[in-house]
N, C-alpha and C positions, 0 to 999 in steps of 0.2 A: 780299575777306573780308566775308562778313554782318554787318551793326552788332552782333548780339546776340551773335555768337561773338565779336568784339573786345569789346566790352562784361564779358560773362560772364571773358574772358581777365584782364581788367585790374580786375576787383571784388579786395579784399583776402581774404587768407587767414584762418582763424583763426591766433592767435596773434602776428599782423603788427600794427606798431606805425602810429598816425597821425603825420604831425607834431607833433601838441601831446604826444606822448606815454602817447597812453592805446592798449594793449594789449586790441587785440581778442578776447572770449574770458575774459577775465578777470572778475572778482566787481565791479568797480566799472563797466566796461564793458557787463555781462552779454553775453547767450548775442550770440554772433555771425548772425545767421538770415538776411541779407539773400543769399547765394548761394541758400537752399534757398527763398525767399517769391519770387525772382525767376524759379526754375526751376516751381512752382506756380503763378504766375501765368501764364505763358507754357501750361505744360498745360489749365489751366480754360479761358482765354480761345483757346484753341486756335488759339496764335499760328502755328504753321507754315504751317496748311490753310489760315489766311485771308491770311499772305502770298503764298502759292502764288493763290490766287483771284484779290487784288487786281493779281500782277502778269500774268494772265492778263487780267486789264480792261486794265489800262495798256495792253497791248500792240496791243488792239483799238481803240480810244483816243486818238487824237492830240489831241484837244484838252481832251478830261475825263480828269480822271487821280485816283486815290483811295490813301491809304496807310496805314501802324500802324507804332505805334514803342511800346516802351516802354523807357523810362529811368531808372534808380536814380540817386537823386541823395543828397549827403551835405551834410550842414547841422548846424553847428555850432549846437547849443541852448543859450540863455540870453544875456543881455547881458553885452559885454563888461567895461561899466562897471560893479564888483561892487553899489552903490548902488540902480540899478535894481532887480536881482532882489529886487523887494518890495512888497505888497500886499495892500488889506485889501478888508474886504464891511462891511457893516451887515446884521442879520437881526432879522426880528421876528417873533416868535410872537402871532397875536389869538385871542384868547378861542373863535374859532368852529374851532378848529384849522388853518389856513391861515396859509402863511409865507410874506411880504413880502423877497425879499433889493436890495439893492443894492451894489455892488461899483463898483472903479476899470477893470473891462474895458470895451471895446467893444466890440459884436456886429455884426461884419460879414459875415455868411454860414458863419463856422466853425463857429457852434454853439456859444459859451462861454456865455450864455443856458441853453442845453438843460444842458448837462452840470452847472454850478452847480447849475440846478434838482435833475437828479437827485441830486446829492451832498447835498443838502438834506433832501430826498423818505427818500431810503435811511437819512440819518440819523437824523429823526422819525418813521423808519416809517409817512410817509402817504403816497398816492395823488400822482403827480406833477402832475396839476392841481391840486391844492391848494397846489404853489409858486408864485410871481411872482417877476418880475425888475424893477424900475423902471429907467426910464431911467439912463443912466449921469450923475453930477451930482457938480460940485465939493464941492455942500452934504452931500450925504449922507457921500459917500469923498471926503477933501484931499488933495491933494498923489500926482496918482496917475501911474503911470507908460504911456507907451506901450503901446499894445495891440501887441506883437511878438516876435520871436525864440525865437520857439511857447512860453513861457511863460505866456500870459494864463489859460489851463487851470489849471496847474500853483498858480499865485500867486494866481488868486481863486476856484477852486477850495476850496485849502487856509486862505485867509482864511475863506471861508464856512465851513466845519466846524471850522473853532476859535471864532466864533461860534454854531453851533449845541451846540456842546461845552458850550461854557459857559454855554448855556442849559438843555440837559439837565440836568446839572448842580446847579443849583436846582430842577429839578423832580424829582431823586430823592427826595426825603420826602416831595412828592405823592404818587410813585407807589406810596409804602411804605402811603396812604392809602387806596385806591383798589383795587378787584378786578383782578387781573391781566389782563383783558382790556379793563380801560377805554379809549377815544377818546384821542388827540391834543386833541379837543376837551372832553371830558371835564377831563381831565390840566389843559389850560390855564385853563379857565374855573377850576378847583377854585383854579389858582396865583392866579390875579388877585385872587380874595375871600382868600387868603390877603398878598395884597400881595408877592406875585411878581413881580420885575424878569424881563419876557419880551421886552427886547430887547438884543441884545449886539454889541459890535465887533469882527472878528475881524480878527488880524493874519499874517502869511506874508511870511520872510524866508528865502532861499535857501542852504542852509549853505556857508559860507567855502571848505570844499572842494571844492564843486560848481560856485565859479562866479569871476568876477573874472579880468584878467590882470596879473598882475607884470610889469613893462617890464624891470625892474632887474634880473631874474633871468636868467641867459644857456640854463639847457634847465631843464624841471620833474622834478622828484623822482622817484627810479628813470628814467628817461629808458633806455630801449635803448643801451647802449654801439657797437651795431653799426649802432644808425641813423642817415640824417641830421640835420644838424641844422638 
């Protein structure tokens, strides 16, 4: 049997529950799409004709051989220790309209850097080069957790724009001053001679019902009657 027809066989259904008890399909789950993103992928990348190709190389082939796989994989998102899921950023608005952030992630190739910046960018409606990221420092963010368990997005992401929240924030009576098309830089320099605090902490905790495991609990709430346990 073809990997991708066992594969595709054994993907879950909509409405089929996980072990942990979440209900695929459902509002808290959302849309179930991985059977239709993995039949899509396989069409775009035109996985049959290049199986068929590559095992037409094989077979000419004894000693070079060439293959393609793709495989769906599931991963339980967030820490399981509920503590973890939490984290902040530092931001700071300067006078020339450009925004310094600093945050508890680490940037190792994912791209949590980029995506901070643009959450940043999108919420002062400037220009993405006009954000930074400084290095990641005990001094700026304390006490910070693990760059893992595909949260670092999620948790300094959201630390950054409650930070930039609440620096907008203080700058709505700026802007009540100001012609509605004025600058970022504009806006700032106007806050500063006003004695504007244009730097803020922001913080991001993960809600109670999104994350954490209870040891002491024997199956979670609503739990499938007809499922394992």
């Amino acid at each position: 049997i073809p990997g991708n027809t066992m594969r595709k066989q054994n993907m879950y259904s909509q409405g089929q529950s996980t072990p942990f008890g979440m209900i695929l399909g459902e509002e808290f789950s959302g849309k179930w799409n991985v059977p239709t993103m993995f039949d899509k992928l396989c069409d775009e990348m035109d996985y049959n004709s290049r199986t068929c190709a590559i095992a037409e190389f094989n077979a000419k082939h004894k000693y070079k051989k060439r293959g393609i796989s793709i495989l769906p994989t599931k991963f339980g998102i967030a820490f399981t220790a509920k503590y973890m899921n939490q984290g902040g950023a530092l931001v700071h608005l300067y006078t020339d309209g450009t925004v310094l952030i600093s945050h508890g992630g680490t940037e190792m190739g994912q791209g949590l850097h980029t995506k901070v910046c643009q959450i940043a960018a999108q919420a002062f409606q400037i220009p993405l080069e006009d954000v930074y990221v400084n290095d990641t420092s005990s001094d700026k963010v304390a006490n910070t957790i693990p760059s893992a368990a595909s949260m670092s997005t999620d948790m300094y992401g959201m630390a950054a724009l409650d930070a930039c929240n609440q620096i907008l924030k203080r700058l709505e009576p700026i802007r009540k001053k100001l012609p509605d098309d004025a600058s970022m830089r504009n806006i700032a320099e106007t806050a500063f001679f006003d004695r504007v605090d244009l730097s803020a902490h922001g913080f991001f905790a993960l809600d109670d019902s999104r994350c954490g495991y209870d040891w002491d609990v024997e199956k979670p709430h609503n739990f499938p009657e007809n499922s394992p346990q």
